[in-house]
C-alpha positions as CSV (number, residue, x, y, z in Angstrom):
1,X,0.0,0.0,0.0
2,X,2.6,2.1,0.7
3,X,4.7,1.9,-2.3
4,X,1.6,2.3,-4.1
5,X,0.5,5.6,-2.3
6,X,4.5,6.7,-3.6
7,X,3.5,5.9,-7.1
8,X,0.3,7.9,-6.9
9,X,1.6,11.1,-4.9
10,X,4.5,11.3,-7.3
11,X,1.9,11.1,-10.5
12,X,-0.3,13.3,-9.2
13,X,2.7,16.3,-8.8
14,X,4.3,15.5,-12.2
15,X,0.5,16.3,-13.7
16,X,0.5,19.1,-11.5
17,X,3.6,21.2,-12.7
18,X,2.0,20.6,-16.2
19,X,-1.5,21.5,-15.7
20,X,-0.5,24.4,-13.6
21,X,1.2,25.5,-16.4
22,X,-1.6,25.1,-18.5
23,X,-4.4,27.1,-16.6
24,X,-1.8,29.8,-15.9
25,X,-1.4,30.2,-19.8
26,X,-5.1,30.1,-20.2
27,X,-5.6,32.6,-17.4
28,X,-3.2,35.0,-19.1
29,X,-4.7,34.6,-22.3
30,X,-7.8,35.0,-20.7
31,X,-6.7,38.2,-19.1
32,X,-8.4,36.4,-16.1
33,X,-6.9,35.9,-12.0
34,X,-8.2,33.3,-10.2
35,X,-8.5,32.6,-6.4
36,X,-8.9,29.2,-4.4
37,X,-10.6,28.5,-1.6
38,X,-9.3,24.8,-0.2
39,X,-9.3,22.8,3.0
40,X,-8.3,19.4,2.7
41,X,-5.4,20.4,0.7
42,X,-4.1,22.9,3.3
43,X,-3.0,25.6,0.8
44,X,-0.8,23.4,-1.5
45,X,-2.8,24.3,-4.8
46,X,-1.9,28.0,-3.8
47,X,1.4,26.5,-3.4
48,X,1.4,24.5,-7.1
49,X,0.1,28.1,-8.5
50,X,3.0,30.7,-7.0
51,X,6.0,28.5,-8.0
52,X,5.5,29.8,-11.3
53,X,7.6,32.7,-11.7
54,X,4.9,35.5,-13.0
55,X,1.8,34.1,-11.2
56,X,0.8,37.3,-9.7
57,X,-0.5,38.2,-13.6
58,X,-3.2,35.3,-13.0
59,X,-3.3,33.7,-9.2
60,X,-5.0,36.3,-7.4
61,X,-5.5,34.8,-3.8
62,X,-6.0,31.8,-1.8
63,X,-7.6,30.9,0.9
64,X,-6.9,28.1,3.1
65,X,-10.4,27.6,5.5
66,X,-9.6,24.2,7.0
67,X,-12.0,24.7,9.8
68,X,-16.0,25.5,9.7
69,X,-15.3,28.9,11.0
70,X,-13.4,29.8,8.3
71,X,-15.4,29.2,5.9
72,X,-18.4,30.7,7.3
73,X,-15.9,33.7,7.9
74,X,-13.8,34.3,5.1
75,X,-16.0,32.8,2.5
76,X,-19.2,33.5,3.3
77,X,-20.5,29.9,3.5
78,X,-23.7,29.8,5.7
79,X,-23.2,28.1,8.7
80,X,-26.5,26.3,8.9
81,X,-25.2,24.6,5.2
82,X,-22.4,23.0,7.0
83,X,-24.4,21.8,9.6
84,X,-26.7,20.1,7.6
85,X,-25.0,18.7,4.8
86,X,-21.5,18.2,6.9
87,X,-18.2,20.5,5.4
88,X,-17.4,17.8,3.2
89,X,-20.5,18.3,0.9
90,X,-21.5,19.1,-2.7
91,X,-23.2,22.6,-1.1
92,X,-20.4,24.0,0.9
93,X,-18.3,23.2,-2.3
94,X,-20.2,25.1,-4.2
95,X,-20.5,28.1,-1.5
96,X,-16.9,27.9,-1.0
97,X,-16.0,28.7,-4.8
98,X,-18.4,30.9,-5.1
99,X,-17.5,32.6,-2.1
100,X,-13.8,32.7,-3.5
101,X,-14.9,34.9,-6.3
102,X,-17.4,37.3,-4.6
103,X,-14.8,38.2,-2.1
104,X,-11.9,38.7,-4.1
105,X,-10.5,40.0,-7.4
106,X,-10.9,37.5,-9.1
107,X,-12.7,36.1,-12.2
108,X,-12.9,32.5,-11.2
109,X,-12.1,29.9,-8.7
110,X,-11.7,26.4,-7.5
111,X,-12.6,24.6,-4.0
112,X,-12.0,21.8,-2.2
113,X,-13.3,20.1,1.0
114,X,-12.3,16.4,1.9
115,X,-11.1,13.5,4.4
116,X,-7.7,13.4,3.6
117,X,-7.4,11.0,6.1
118,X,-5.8,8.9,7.9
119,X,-9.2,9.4,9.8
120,X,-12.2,11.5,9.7
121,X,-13.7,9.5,7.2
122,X,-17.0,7.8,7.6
123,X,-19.6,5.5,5.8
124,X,-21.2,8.2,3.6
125,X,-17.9,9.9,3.0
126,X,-14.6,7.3,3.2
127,X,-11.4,8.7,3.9
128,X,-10.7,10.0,0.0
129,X,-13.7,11.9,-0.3
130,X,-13.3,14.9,-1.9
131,X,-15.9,17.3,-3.0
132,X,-14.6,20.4,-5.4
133,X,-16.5,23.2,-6.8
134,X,-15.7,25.6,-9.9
135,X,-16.8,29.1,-10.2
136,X,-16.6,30.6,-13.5
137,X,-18.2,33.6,-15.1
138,X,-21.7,33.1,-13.5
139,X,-21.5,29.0,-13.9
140,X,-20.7,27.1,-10.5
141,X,-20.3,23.7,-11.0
142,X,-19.3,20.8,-8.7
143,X,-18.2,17.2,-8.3
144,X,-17.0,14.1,-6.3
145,X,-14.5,12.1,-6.4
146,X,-13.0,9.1,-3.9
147,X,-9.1,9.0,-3.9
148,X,-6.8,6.1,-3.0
149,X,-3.7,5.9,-0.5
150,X,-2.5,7.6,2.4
151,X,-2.8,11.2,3.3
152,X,-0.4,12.6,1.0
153,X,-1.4,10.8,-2.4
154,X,-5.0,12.1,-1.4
155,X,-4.0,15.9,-1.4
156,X,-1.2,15.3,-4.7
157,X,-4.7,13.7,-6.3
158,X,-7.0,16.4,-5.2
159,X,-4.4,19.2,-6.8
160,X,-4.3,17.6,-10.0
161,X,-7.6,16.5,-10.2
162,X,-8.5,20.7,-9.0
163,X,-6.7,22.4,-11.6
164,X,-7.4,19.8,-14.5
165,X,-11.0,20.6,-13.6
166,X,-10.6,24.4,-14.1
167,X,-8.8,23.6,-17.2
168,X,-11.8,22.4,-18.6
169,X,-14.2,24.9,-17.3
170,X,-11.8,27.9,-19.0
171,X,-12.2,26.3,-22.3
């Protein structure tokens, strides 16, 4: 299991330098800065974004909200959402890239909110449970997806699998 969470981790951050590099040219083209607004990941998409020398022409701001509070405070997200559908959740995905936008500079965003693990996790939502959300233009859009290995291949997955999924949604 182990050598297998290597093999993932180090996957997941060779994809990363690339599709950083991608969104950062789109973004540019775009004339477009984004923000994020993650949890699970701890700040380490920020960090994938301002190790490109000339990211302050496209990354904007991140936000790292690991706790409820957080994200009820610097995001916006309603604090009656996280209490019923959990932090880890489609809605406060959604709220938390959305909330990215609105209070910042920027023209889009990306979220995420997980259980990294090696605990936290439950029956409805398993350690590798990650819920991201996408706010672009006026279009918010959202998804799920259940990682494998330890802690660190979880959040190398979840940075890859963030910025590919902006990729998309800048066209």
């Amino acid at each position: 299991m182990r050598q297998q969470s290597e093999l993932l981790t180090q996957f997941a951050r060779a994809q990363t330098t690339d599709l950083t590099q991608k969104v950062a040219t789109r973004l540019t083209a775009l004339h477009w800065q984004m923000a994020t607004a993650e949890s699970c990941t701890g700040g380490l998409i920020a960090v994938a974004c301002t190790d490109l020398a000339g990211s302050s022409v496209w990354f904007e701001r991140g936000l790292v909200t690991y706790s409820n509070a957080a994200k009820s405070e610097l995001l916006g997200v309603l604090p009656e959402l996280i209490a019923t559908h959990g932090a880890v959740s489609e809605p406060v995905a959604r709220a938390m890239a959305y909330g990215a936008v609105q209070r910042s500079h920027a023209t889009c965003s990306l979220a995420v909110t997980g259980v990294a693990g090696p605990a936290g996790g439950s029956a409805d939502k398993p350690v590798g449970t990650v819920w991201f959300g996408w706010c672009v233009g006026d279009a918010i859009t959202s998804q799920v997806q259940r990682f494998e290995g330890d802690r660190a291949a979880v959040r190398a997955q979840t940075v890859a699998h963030a910025l590919a999924g902006l990729l998309v949604r800048l066209g």
